[in-house]
C-alpha positions as CSV (number, residue, x, y, z in Angstrom):
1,X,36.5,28.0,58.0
2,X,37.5,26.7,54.9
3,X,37.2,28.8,51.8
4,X,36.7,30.5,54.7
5,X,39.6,28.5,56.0
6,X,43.2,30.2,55.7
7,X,46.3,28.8,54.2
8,X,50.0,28.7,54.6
9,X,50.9,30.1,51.1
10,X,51.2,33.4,51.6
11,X,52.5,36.5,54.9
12,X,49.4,37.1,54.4
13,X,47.6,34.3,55.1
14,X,48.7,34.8,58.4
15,X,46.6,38.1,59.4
16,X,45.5,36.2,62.9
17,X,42.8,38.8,63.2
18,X,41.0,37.5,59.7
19,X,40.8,34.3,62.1
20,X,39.8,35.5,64.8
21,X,36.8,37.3,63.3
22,X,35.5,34.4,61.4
23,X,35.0,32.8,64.8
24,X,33.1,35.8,65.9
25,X,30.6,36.1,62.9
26,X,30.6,31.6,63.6
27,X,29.2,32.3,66.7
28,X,27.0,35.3,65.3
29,X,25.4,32.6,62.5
30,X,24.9,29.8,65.5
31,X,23.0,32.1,67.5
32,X,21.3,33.4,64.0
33,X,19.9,30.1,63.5
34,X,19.5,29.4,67.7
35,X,16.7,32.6,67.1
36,X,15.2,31.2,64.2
37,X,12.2,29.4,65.9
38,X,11.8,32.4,68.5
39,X,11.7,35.1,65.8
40,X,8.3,36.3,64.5
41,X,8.6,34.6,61.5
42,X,7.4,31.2,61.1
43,X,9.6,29.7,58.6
44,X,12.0,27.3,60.2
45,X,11.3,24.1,60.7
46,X,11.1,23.7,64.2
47,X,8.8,27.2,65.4
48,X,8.2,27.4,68.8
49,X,5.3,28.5,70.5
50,X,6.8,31.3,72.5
51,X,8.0,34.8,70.1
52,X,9.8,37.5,70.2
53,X,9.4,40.9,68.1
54,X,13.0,41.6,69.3
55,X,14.6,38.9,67.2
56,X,13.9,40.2,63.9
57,X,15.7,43.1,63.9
58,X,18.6,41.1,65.2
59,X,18.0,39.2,62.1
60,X,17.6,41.7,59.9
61,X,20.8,43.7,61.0
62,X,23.0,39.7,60.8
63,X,21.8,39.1,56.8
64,X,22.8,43.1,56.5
65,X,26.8,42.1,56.7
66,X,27.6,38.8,58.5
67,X,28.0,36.4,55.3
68,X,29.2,39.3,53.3
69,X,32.1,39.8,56.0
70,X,32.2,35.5,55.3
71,X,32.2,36.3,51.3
72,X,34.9,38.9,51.5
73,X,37.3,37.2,53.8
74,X,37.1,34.2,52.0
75,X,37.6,36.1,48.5
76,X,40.8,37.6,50.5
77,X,42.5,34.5,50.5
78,X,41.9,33.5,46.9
79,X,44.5,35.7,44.5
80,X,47.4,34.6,46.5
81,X,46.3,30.9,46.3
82,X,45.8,31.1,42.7
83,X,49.5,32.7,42.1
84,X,50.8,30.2,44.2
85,X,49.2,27.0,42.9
86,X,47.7,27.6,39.8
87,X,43.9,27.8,38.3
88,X,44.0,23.6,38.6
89,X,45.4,22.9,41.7
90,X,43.3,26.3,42.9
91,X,39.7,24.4,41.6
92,X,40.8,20.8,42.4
93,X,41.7,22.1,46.2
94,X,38.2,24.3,46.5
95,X,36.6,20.9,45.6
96,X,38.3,19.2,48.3
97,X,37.4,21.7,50.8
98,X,34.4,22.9,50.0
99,X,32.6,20.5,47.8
100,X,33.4,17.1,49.5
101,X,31.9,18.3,52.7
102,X,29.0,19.7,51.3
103,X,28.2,16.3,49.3
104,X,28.7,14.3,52.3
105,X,26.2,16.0,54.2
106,X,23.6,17.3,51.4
107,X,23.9,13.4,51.0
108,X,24.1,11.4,54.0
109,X,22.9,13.4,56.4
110,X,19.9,15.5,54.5
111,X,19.0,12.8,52.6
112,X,18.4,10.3,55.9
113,X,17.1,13.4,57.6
114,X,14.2,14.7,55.0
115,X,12.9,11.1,55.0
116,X,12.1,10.9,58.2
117,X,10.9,14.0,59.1
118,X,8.6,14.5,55.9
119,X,6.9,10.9,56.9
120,X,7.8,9.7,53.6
121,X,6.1,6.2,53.0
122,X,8.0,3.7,51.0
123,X,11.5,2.3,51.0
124,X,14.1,4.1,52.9
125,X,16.8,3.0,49.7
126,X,13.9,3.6,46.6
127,X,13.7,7.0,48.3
128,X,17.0,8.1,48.2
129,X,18.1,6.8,45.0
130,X,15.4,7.2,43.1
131,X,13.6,10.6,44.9
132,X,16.0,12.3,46.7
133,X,19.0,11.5,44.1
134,X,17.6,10.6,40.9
135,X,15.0,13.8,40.9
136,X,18.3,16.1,42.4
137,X,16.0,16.9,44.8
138,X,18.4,17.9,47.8
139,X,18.0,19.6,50.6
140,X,21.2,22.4,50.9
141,X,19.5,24.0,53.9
142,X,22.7,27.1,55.1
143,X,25.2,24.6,52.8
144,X,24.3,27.7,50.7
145,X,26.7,29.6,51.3
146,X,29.5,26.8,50.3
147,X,28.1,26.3,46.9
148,X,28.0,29.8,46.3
149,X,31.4,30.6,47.4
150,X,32.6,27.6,45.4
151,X,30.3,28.9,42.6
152,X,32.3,32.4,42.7
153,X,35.7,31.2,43.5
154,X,35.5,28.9,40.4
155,X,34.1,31.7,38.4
156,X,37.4,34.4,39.3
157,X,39.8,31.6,38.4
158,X,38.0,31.2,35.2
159,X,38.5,35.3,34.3
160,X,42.2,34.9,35.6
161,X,42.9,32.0,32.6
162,X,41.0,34.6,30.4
163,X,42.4,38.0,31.9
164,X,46.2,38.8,33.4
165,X,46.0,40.3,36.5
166,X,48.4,42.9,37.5
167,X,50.9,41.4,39.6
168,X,52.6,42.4,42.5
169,X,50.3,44.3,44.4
170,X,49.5,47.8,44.6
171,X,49.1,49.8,48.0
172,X,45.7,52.3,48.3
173,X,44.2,53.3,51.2
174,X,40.2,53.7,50.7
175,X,38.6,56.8,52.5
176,X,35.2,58.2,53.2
177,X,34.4,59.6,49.5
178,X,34.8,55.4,48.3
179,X,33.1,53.6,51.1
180,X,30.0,56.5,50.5
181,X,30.1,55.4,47.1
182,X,30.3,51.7,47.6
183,X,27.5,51.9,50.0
184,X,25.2,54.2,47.6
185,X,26.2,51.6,45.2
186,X,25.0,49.0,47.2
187,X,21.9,50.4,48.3
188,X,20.7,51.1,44.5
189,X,21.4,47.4,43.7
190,X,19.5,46.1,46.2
191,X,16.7,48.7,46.4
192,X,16.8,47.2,42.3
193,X,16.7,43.5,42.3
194,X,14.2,43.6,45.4
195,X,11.4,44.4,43.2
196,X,11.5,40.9,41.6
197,X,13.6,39.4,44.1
198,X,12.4,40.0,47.8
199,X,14.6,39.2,51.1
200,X,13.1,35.3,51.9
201,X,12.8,34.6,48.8
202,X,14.9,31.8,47.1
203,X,15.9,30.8,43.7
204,X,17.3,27.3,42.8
205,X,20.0,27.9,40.0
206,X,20.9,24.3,40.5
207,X,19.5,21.4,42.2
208,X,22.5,22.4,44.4
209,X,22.8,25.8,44.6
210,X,19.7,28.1,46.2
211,X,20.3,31.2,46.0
212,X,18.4,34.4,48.3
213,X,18.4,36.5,45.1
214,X,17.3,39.5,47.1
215,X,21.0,39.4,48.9
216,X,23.0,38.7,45.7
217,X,24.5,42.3,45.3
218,X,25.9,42.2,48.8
219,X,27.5,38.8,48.8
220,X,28.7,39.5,45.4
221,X,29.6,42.9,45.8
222,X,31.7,42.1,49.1
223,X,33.4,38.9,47.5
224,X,34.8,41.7,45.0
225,X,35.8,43.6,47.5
226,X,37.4,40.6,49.1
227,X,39.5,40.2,45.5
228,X,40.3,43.5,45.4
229,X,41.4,44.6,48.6
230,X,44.4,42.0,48.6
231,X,45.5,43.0,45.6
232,X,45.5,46.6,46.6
233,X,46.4,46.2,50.3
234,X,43.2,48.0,51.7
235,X,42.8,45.9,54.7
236,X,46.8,46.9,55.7
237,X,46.1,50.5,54.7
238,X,42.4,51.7,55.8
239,X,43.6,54.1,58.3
240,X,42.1,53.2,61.9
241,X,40.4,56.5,62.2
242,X,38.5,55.7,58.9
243,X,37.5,52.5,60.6
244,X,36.2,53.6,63.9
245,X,34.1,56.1,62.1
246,X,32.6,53.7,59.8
247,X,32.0,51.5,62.8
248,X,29.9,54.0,64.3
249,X,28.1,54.4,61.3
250,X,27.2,51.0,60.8
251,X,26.2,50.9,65.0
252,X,23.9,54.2,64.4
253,X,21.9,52.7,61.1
254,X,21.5,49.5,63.1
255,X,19.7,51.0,66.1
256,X,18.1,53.5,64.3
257,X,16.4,49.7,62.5
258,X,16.0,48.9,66.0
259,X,14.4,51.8,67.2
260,X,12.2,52.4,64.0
261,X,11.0,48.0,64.5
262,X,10.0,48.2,68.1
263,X,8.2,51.5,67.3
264,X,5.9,50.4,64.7
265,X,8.0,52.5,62.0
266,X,8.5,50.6,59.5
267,X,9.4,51.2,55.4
268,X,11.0,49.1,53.1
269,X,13.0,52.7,51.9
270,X,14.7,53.6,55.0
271,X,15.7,50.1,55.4
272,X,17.1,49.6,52.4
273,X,19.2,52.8,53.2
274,X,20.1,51.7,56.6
275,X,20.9,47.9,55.7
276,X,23.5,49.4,52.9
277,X,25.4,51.6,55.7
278,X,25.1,48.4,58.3
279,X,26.8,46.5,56.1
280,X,29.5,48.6,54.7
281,X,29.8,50.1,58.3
282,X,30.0,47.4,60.6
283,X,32.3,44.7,57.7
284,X,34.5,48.1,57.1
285,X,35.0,48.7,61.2
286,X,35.2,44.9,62.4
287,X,38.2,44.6,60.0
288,X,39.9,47.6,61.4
289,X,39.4,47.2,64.7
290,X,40.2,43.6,64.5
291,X,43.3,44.3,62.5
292,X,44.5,46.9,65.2
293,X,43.0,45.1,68.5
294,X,42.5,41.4,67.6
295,X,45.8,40.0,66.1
296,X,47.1,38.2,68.8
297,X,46.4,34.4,69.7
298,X,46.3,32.3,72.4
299,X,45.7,28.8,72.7
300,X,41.1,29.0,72.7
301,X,41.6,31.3,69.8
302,X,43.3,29.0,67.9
303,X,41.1,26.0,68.8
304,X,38.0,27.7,67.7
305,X,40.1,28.9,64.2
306,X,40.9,25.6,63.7
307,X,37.1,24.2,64.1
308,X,35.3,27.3,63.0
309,X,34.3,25.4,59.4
310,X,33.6,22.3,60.8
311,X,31.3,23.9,63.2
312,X,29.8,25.8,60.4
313,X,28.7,22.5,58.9
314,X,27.5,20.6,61.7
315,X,26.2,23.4,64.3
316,X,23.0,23.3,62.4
317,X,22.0,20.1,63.7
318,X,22.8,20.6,67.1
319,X,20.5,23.8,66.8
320,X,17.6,22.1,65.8
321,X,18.1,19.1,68.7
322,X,18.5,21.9,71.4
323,X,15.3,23.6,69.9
324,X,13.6,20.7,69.9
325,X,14.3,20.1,73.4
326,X,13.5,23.1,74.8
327,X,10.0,23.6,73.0
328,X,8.8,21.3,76.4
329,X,10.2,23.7,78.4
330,X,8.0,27.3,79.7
331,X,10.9,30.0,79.9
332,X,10.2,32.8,77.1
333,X,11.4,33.1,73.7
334,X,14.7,35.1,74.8
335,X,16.0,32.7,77.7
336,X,15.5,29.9,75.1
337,X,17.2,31.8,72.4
338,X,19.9,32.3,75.2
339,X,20.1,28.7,76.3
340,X,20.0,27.6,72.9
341,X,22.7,30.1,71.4
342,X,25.1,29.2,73.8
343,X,24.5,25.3,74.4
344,X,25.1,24.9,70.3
345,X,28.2,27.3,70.3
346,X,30.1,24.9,73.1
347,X,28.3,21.6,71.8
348,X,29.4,22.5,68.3
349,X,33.0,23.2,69.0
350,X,33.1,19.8,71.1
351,X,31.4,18.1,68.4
352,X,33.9,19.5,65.7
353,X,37.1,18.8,67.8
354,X,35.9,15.0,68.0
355,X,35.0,14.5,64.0
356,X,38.3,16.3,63.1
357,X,40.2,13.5,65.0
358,X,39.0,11.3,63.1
359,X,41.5,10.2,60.2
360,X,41.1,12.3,57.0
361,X,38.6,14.5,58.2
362,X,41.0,17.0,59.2
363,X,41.7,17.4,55.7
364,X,38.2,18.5,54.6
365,X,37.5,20.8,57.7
């Protein structure tokens, strides 16, 4: 993806398994969305009529580490480009990447799309240039996550014109004692800011940037990380040990969510525990086993690299067609969340390979 998308200026940028886990956790946030009208939630546009309880602790252990594993991947990549091209060229190519897409499509296709299916009457035009535009009343829907990662990216470039940053890099190897600490960290933060900010609930900064509030110290706190662990070389040095057992950790707090869900146990403390060892668990162990088990490519890998940020921005609408769809259609929440999960992933990827041959849209996604 881009700014989740890698780039040829540094060795690196070439840690294949970085790749090849942003087009696991793309396939993770298709099927997130794919389960959002099954869930037991109503509060996705298209609910259907057939639940399942299962769902949201699937969704509840996804928003515990899968965009903060986006956030700090992405942040990865940023020192390196910033040596190499400069805080300008760094900004003006983060626009490019990250903020053309998300115009065109906060524009052009949420725009056309909140017309219809609000039923608003009046002129198609008067509406979008004088509603939709002129009261900066967009619809960002999950382009959430590119304003905020632009948001943050622009911000670190700013503190590197203020601050100099130790150049080369240094080698540290992080071990139990820090990832306890970061995750006790993060578990105060969030057990803090929830008491204003719950989980669901969102905060426009901007007209263009909502923000879930209630998630702000993980997607923060792991785009640090992000920064930090290239300039100390923790993703090269966490030993694999130190990964597996984190891993495990992360596995364990996730099913003891499962378990504690499906059994009617339920508290707002022991979550907030368990989602701060999820996430530091499962981001911690995904990078080390990918690093020592996922750095090799062949030619599917690289075709979904290539399209994983396209697919981020389109996959959304194929989601809601499929939904749609299958809302006539008596087979259970699960088989639907099945059908639906996998139908977007291959539609999306098709979908993505045919925009991106179009001229100069390969340079945006």
């Amino acid at each position: 993806m881009n700014g989740i998308k890698n780039e040829p200026f540094s060795k690196k940028s070439r840690l294949l398994y970085l790749d090849h886990i942003k087009v696991f956790l793309i396939l993770l946030v298709v099927a997130h969305h794919a389960g959002q009208a099954y869930g037991p939630i109503d509060d996705w546009p298209l609910a259907s009529s057939e639940k399942s309880a299962i769902l949201g602790p699937f969704f509840d252990v996804n928003g515990a580490f899968f965009m903060g594993l986006f956030f700090l991947i992405s942040a990865y990549f940023i020192p390196a480009s910033i040596d190499k091209r400069g805080v300008y060229s760094f900004i003006k190519s983060r626009f490019i990447r990250l903020g053309i897409p998300f115009i065109v499509v906060v524009i052009v296709l949420f725009g056309p799309i909140t017309y219809f299916v609000d039923g608003v009457s009046g002129s198609f035009w008067e509406y979008m240039i004088f509603d939709y535009i002129g009261t900066l009343d967009f619809e960002i829907g999950h382009l959430w996550f590119i304003a905020l990662l632009f948001f943050l990216s622009v911000c670190y470039a700013l503190v590197r014109v203020i601050m100099k940053i130790p150049n080369p890099t240094k080698s540290r190897s992080l071990g139990h004692k820090q990832l306890f600490l970061f995750s006790l960290s993060l578990i105060i933060a969030n057990m803090l800011i929830r008491i204003w900010f719950p989980v669901g609930e969102w905060v426009n900064i901007s007209p263009f940037m909502p923000v879930e509030v209630g998630r702000l110290p993980q997607y923060i706190s792991f785009f640090a990380f992000g920064i930090l662990a290239y300039r100390s070389n923790w993703l090269e040095n966490i030993p694999i040990k130190t990964g597996v057992i984190w891993f495990i950790i992360g596995i364990i707090a996730a099913a003891m969510h499962y378990l504690n869900v499906l059994t009617g146990l339920r508290s707002v403390y022991i979550w907030l525990v368990l989602e701060g060892f999820i996430g530091v668990g499962l981001i911690i162990g995904i990078l080390v086993i990918g690093r020592e088990f996922a750095n090799k490519r062949g030619k599917l890998l690289a075709f979904m690299a290539e399209n994983a940020f396209a697919v981020y921005i389109i996959h959304i609408f194929v989601v809601y067609i499929l939904q749609g769809a299958m809302e006539e259609i008596p087979s259970g929440a699960l088989t639907k969340f099945f059908i639906v999960s996998i139908l977007a992933s291959l539609l999306s990827f098709l979908f993505s390979h045919l925009i991106r041959k179009i001229p100069t849209m390969k340079k945006v996604l």
